[in-house]
Every structure is written in C-alpha cells, then in structure tokens.
Biotite code that builds the C-alpha atoms (Angstrom):
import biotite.structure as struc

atoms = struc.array([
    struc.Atom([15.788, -10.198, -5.772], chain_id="A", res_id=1, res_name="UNK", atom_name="CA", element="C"),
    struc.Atom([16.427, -7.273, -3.209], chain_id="A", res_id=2, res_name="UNK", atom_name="CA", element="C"),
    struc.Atom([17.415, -3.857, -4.307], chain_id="A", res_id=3, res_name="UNK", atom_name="CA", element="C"),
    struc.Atom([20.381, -4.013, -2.248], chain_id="A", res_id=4, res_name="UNK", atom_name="CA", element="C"),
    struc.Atom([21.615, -7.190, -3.906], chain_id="A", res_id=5, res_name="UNK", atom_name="CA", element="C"),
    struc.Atom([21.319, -5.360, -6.941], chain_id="A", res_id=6, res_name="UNK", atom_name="CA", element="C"),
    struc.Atom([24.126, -2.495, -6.081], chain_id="A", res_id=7, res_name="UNK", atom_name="CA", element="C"),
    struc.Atom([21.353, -0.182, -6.339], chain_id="A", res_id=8, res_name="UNK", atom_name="CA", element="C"),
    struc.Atom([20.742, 2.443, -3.854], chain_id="A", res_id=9, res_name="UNK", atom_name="CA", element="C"),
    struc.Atom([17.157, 1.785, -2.446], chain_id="A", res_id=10, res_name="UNK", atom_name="CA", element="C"),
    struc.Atom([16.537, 5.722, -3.348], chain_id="A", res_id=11, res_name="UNK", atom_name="CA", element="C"),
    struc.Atom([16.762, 5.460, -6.862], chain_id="A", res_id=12, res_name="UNK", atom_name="CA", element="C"),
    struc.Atom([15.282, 1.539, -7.571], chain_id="A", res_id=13, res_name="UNK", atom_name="CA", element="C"),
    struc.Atom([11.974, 3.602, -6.149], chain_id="A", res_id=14, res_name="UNK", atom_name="CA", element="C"),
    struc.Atom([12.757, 6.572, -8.110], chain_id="A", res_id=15, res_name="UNK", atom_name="CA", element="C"),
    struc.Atom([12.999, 4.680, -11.140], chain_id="A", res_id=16, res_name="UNK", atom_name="CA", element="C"),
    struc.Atom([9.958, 2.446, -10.174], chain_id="A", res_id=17, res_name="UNK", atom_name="CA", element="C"),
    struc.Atom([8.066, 5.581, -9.188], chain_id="A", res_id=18, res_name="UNK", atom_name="CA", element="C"),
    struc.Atom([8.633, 7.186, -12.576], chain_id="A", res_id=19, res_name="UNK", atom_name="CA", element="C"),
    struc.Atom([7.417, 4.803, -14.275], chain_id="A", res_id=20, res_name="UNK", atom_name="CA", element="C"),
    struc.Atom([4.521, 4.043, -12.719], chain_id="A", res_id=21, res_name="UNK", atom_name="CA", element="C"),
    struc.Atom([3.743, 7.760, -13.012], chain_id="A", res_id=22, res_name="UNK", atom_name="CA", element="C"),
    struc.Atom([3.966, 7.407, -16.549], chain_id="A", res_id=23, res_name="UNK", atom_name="CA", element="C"),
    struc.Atom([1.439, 4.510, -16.544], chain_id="A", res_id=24, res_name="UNK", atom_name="CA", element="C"),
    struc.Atom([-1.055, 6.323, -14.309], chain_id="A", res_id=25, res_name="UNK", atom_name="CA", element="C"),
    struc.Atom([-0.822, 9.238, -16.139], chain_id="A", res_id=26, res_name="UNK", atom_name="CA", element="C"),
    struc.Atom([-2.019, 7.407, -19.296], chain_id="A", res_id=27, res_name="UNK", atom_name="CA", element="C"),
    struc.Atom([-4.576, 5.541, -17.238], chain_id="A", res_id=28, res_name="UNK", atom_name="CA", element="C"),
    struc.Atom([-5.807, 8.797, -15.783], chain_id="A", res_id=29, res_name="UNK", atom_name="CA", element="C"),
    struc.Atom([-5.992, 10.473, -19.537], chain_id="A", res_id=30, res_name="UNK", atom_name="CA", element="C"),
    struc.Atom([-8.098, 7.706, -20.836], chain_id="A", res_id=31, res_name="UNK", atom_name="CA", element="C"),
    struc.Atom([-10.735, 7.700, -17.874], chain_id="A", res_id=32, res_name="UNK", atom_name="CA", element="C"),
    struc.Atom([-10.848, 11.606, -18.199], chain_id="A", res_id=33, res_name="UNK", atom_name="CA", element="C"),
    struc.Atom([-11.657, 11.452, -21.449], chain_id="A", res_id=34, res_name="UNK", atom_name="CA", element="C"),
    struc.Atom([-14.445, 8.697, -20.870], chain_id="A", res_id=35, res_name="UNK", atom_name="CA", element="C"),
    struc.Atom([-15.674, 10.317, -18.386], chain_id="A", res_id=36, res_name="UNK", atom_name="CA", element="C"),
    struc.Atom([-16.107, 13.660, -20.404], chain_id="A", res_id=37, res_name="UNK", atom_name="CA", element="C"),
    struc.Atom([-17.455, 11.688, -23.274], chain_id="A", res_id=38, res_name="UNK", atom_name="CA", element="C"),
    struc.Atom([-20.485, 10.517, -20.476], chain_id="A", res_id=39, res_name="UNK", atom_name="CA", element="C"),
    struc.Atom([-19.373, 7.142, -19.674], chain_id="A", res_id=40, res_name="UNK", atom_name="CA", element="C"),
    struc.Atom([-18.160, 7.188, -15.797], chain_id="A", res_id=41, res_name="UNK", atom_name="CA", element="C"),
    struc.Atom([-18.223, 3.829, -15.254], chain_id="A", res_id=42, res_name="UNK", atom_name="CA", element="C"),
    struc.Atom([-15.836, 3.175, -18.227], chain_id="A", res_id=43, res_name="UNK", atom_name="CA", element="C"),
    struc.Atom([-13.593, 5.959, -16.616], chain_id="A", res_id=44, res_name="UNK", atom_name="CA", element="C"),
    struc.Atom([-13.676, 4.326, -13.104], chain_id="A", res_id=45, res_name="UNK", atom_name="CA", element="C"),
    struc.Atom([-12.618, 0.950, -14.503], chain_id="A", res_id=46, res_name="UNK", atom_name="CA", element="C"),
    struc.Atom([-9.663, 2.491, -16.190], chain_id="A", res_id=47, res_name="UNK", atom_name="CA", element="C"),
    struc.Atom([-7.983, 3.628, -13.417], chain_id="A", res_id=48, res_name="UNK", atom_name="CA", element="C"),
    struc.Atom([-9.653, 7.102, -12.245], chain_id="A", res_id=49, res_name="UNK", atom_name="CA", element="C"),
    struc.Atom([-9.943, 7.275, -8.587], chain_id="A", res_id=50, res_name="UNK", atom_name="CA", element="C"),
    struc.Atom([-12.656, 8.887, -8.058], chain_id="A", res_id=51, res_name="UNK", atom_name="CA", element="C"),
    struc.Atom([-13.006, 8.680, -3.964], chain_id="A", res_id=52, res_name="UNK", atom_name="CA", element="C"),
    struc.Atom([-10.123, 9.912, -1.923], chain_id="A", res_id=53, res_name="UNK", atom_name="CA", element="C"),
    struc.Atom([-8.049, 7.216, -0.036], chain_id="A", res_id=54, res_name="UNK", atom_name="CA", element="C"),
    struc.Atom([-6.009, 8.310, 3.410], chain_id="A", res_id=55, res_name="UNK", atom_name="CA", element="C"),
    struc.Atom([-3.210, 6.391, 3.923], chain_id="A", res_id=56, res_name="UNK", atom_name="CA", element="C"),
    struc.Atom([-1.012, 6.025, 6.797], chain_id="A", res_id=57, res_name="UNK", atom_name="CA", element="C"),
    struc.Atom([2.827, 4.525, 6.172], chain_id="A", res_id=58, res_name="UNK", atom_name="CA", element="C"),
    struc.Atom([4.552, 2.157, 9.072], chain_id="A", res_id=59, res_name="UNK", atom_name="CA", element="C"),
    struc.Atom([7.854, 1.227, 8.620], chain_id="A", res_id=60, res_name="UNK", atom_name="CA", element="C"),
    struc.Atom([11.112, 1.386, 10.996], chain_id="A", res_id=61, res_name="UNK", atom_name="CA", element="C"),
    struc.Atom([13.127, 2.595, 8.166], chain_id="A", res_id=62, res_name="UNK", atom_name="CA", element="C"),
    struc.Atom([12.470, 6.533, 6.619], chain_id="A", res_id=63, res_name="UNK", atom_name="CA", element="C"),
    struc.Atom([14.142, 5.461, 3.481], chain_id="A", res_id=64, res_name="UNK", atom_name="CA", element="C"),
    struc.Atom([11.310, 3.151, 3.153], chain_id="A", res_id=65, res_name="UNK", atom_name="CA", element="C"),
    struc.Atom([8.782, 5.401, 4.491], chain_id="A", res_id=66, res_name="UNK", atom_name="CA", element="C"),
    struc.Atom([9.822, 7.800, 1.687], chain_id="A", res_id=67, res_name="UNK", atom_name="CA", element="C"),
    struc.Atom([10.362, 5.447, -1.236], chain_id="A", res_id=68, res_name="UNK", atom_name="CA", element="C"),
    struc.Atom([6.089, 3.939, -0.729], chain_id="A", res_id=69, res_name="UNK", atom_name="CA", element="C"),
    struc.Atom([5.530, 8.140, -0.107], chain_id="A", res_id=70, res_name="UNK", atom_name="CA", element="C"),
    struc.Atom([6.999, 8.687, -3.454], chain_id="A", res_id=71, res_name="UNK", atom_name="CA", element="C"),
    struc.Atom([5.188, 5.756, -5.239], chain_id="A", res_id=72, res_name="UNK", atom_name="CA", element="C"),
    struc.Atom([2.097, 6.281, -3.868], chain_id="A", res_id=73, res_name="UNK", atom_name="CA", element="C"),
    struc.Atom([1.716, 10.452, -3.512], chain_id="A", res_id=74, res_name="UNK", atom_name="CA", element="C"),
    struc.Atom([1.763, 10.653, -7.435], chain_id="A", res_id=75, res_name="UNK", atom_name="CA", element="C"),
    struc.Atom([-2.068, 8.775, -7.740], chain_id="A", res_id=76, res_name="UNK", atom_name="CA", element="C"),
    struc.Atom([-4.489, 11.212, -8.008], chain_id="A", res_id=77, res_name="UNK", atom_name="CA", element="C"),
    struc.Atom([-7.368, 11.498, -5.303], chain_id="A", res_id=78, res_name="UNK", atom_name="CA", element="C"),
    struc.Atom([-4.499, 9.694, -3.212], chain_id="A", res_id=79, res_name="UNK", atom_name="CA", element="C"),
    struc.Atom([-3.410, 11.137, 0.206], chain_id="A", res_id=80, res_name="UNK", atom_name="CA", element="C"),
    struc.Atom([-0.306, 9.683, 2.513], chain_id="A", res_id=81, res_name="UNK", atom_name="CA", element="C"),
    struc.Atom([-1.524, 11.526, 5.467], chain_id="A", res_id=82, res_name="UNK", atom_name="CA", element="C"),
    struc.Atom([0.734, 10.204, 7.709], chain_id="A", res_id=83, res_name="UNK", atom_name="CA", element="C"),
    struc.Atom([3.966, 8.528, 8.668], chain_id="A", res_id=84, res_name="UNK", atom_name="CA", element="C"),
    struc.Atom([4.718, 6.022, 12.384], chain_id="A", res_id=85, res_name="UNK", atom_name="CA", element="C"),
    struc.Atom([7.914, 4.230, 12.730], chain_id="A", res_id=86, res_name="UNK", atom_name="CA", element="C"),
    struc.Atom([6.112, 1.410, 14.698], chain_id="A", res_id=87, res_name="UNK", atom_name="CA", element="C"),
    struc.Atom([3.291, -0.211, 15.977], chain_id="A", res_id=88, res_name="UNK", atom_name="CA", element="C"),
    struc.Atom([2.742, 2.351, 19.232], chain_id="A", res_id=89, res_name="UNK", atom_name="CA", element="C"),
    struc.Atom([3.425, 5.467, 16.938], chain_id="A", res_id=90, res_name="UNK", atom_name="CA", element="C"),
    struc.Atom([0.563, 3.718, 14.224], chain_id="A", res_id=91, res_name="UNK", atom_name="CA", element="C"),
    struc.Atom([-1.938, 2.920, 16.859], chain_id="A", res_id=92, res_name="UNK", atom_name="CA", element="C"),
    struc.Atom([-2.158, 6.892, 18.164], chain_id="A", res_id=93, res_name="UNK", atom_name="CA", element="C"),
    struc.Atom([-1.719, 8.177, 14.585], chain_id="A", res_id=94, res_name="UNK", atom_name="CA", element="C"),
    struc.Atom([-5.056, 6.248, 13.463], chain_id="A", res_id=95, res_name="UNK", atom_name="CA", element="C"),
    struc.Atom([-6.793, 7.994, 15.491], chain_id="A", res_id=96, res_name="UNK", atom_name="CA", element="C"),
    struc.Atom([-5.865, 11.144, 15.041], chain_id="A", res_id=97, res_name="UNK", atom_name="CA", element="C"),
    struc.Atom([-5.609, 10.733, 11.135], chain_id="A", res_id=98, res_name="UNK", atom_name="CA", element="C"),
    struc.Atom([-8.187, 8.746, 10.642], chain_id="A", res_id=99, res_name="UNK", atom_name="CA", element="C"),
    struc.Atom([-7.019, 6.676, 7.228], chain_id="A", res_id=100, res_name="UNK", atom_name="CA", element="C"),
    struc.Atom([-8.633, 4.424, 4.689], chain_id="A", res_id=101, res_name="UNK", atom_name="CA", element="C"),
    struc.Atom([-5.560, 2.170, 4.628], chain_id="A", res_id=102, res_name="UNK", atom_name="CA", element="C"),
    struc.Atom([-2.645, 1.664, 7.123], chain_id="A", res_id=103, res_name="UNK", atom_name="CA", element="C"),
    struc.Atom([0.339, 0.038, 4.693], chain_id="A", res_id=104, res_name="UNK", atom_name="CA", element="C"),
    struc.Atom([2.285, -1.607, 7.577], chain_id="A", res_id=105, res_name="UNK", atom_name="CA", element="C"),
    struc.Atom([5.452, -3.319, 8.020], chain_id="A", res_id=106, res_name="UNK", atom_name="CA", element="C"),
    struc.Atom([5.739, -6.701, 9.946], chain_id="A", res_id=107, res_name="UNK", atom_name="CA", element="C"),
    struc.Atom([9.001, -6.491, 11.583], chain_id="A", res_id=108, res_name="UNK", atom_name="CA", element="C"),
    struc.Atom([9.700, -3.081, 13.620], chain_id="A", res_id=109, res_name="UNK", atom_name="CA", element="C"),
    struc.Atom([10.814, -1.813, 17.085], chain_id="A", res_id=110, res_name="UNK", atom_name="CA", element="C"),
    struc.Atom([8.579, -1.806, 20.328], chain_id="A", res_id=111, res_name="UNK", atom_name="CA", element="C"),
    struc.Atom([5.480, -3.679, 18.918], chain_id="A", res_id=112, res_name="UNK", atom_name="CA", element="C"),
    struc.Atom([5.534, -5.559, 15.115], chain_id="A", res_id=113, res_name="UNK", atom_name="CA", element="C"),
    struc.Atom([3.120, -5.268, 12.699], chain_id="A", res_id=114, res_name="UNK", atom_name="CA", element="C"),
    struc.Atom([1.002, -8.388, 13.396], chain_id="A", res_id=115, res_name="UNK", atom_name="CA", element="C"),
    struc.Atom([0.196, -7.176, 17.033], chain_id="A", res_id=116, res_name="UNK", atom_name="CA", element="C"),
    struc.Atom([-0.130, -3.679, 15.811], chain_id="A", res_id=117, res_name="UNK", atom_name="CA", element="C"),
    struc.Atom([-2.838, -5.230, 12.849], chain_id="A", res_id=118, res_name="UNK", atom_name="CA", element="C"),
    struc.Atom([-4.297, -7.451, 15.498], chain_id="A", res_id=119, res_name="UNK", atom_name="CA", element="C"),
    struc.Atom([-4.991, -4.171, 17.635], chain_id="A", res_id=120, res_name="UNK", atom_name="CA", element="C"),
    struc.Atom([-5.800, -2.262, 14.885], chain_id="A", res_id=121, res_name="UNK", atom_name="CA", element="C"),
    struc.Atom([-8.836, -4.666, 14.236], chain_id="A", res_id=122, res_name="UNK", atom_name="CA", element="C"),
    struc.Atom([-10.092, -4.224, 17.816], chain_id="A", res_id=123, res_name="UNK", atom_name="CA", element="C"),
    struc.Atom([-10.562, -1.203, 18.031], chain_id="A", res_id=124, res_name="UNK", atom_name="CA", element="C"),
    struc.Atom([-11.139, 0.074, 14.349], chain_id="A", res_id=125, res_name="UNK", atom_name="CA", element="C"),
    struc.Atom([-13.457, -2.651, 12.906], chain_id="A", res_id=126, res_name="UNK", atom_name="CA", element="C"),
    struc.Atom([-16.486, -0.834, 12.586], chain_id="A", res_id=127, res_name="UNK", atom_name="CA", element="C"),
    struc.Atom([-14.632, 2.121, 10.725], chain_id="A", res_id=128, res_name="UNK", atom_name="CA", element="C"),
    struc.Atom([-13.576, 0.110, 7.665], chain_id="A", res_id=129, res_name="UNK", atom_name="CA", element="C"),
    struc.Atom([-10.050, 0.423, 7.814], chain_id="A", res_id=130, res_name="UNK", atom_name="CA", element="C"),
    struc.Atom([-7.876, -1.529, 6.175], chain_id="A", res_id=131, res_name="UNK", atom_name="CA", element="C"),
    struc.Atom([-4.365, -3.115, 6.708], chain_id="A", res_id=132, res_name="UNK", atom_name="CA", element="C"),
    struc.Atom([-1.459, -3.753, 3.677], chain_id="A", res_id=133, res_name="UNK", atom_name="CA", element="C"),
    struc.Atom([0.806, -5.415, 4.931], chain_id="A", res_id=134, res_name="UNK", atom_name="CA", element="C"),
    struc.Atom([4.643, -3.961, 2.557], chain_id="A", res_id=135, res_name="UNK", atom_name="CA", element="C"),
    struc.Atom([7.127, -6.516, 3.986], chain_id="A", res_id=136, res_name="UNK", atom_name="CA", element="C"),
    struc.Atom([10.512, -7.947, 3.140], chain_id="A", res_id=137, res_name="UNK", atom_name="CA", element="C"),
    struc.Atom([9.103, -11.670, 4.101], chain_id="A", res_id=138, res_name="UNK", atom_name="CA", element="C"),
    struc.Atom([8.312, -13.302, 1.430], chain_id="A", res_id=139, res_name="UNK", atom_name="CA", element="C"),
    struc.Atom([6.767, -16.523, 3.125], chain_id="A", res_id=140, res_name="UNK", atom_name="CA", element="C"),
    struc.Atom([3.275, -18.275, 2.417], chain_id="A", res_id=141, res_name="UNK", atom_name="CA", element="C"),
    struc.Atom([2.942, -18.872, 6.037], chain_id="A", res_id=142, res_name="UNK", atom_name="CA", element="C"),
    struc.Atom([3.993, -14.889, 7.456], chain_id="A", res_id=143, res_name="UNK", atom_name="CA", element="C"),
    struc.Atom([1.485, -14.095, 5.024], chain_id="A", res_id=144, res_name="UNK", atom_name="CA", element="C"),
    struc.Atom([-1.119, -16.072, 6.106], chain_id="A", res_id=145, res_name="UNK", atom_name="CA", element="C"),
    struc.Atom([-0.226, -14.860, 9.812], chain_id="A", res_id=146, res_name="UNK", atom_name="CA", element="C"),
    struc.Atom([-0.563, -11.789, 8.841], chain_id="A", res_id=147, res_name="UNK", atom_name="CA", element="C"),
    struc.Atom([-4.261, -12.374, 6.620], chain_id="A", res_id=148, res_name="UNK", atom_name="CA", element="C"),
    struc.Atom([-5.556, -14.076, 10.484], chain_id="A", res_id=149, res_name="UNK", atom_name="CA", element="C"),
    struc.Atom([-4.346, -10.626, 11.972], chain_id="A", res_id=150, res_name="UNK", atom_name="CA", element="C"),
    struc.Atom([-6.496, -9.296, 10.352], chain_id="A", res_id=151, res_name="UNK", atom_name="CA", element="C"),
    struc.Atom([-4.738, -7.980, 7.177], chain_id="A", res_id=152, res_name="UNK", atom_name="CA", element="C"),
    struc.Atom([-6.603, -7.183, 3.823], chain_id="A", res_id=153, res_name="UNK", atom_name="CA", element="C"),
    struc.Atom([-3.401, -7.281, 1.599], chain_id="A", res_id=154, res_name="UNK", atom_name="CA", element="C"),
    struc.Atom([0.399, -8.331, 1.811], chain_id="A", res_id=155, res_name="UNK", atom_name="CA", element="C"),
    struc.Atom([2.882, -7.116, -0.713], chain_id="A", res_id=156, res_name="UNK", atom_name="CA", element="C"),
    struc.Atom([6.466, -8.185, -0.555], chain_id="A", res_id=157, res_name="UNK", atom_name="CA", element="C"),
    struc.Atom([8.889, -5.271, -0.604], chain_id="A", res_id=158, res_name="UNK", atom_name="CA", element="C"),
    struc.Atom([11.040, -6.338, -3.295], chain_id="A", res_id=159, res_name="UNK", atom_name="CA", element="C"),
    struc.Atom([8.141, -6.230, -5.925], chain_id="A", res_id=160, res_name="UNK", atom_name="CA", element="C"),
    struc.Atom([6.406, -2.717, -4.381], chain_id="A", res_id=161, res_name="UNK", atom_name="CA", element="C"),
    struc.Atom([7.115, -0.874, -7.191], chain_id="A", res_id=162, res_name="UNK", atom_name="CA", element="C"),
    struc.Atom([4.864, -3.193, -9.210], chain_id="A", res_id=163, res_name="UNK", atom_name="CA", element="C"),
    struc.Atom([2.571, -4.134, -6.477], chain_id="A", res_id=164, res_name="UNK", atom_name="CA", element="C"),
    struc.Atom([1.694, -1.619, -4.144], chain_id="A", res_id=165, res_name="UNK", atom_name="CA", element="C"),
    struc.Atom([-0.675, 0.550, -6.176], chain_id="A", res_id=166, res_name="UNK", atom_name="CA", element="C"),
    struc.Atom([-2.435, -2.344, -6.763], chain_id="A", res_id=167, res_name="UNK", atom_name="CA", element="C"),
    struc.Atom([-2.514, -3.592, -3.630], chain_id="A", res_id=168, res_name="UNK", atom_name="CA", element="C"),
    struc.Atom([-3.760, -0.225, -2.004], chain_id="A", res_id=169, res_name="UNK", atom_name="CA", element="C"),
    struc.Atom([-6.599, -0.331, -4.740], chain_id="A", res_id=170, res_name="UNK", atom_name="CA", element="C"),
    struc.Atom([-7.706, -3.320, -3.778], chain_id="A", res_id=171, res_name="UNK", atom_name="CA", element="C"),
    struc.Atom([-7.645, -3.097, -0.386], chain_id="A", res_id=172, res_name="UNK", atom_name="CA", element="C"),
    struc.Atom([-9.190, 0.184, -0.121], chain_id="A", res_id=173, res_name="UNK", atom_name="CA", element="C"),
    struc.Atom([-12.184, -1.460, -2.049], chain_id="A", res_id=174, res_name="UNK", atom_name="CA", element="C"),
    struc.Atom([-12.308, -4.179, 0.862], chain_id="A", res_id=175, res_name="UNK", atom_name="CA", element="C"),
    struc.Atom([-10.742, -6.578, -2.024], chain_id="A", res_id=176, res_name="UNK", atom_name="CA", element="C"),
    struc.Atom([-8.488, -8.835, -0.743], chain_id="A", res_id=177, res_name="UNK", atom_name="CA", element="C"),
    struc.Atom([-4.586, -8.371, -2.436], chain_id="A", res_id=178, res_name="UNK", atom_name="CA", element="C"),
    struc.Atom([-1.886, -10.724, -2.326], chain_id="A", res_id=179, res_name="UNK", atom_name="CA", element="C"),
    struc.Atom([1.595, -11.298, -3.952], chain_id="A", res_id=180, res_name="UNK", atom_name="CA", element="C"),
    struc.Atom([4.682, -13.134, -2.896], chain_id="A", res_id=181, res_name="UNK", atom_name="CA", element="C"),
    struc.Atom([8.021, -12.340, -4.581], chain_id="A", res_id=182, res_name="UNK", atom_name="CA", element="C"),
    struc.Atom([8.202, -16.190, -5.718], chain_id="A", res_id=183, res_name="UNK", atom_name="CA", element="C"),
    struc.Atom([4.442, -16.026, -6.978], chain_id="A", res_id=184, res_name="UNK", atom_name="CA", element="C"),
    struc.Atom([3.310, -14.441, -11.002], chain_id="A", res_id=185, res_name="UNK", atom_name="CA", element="C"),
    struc.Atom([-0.034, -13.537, -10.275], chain_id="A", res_id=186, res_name="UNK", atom_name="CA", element="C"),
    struc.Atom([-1.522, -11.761, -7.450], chain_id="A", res_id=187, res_name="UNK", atom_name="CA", element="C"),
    struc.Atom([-5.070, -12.444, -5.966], chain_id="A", res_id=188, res_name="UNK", atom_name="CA", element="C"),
    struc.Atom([-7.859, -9.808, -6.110], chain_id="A", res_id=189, res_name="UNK", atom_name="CA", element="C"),
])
C-alpha cells in the first residue's frame, strides 16, 4: 500500500519510519560498541556497526522523496548522503564529482530514467566499484529484473523503504546483491 493511499502525508510516514529505525540502529550500534570494547570486532561488525564509511548519492525527480531516503538514511553512523540529482544527467556529472559508494536511483524521472542512467553509470564507473539501488514505486518482477541487466546491485520498492532501504544500502555497498518487491516477504541477500 502507498503512503498516499493511506491519507498520510509522505513527510511524516518517513518521519515515523525514520524514527523508528533510529531507535533500532541505535540499539544495534550500542551492542556492537560494547563488543567491540569487550575485544570482539567481528561480533560488533555483524551486529550492525559500520565500520567503513559509505557515500551515497540520492536520484529522484521528487525533493520530498529526496528528503524522506536523506532522513532515513543520514541517521546510520559512518553513513554519508553526499549528494542529491533530480535525474539521470544531473547523477551522471554528480558521480564524478562526488565520487559515491552507492547511487540509490529512481527508475522513472525527467530527461534520462534511471535504467539508461544505471546502464551509463556501468560504463563508465565499473572499475570504481560503485554500486546502483534502485528506490522505485514499480513494484514489478520484470522492471526489476530490467533494472538487475542495467546493471543494478539492489531494487527496493518505495512503499516498503522505510523497512528496506537500510538494508538494501548494506548490502549493496558490500557488493551483495538486495532485492524486495512490495508483494514479496523476504528479501534476497
């Protein structure tokens, strides 16, 4: 179900999400400190520490979007959104000037969609290790699977970001491959 079938604003469905989430992290995050002070950092790092930075660059036509995955995302620690584009163009020059882990990219946008944008992405970035998420509102096995031959590393359906997208970006910014349909219980890792 959509957030605006809901009668909620899309502002606070992320707020909400987001606070939550920060709540889980946070105990996550207290749990791996404390294994990691007690000696044990590979305990720590499979609790949830993050212990390497990730860049991440946000595409989306829509700011309210843009600001909602911000807000989810911003709260992770070691975490950076260094970066926002409105479409494929604006992602393209951003990459290289930004240089990010992870580009979390929408499918449908102005001027040049997500696929071509991944597809181009892949040219010219494949040596760097970068790696596409696609957040999109199309929840269809076969967009998905477009976008996985474009080149994508994860796809996330918008309507379940809240409980997807940190998830995903972890993944993905391991090289792990992420995927969850709104329809679908379990994601792949």
């Amino acid at each position: 179900m959509l957030v605006s079938r809901m009668g909620v604003e899309p502002g606070d469905a992320f707020t909400g999400a987001s606070r939550l989430l920060r709540q889980e992290r946070e105990k996550l995050e207290t749990r791996a400190s404390r294994r990691l002070v007690s000696g044990d950092p590979y305990q720590a790092a499979s609790e949830g520490l993050n212990l390497m930075a990730v860049r991440i660059l946000l595409v989306d036509d829509h700011p309210i979007v843009r600001q909602g995955l911000r807000t989810l995302l911003e709260g992770r620690s070691g975490w950076e959104v260094v970066g926002e584009a409105s479409d494929g163009f604006e992602a393209l020059d951003k990459i290289d000037s930004l240089q990010p882990d992870v580009v979390v990219l929408d499918v449908t946008m102005p001027r040049m969609n997500g696929l071509e944008a991944c597809r181009l992405i892949q040219r010219k970035q494949k040596a760097s290790g970068l790696e596409v998420l696609f957040v999109t509102q199309h929840d269809s096995p076969q967009m998905m699977r477009e976008a996985l031959d474009a080149g994508a590393r994860g796809y996330v359906v918008k309507s379940n970001a809240a409980r997807d997208l940190l998830e995903a970006v972890e993944a993905v910014s391991q090289h792990r491959v992420f995927t969850a349909l709104a329809r679908s219980t379990q994601a792949s890792v």
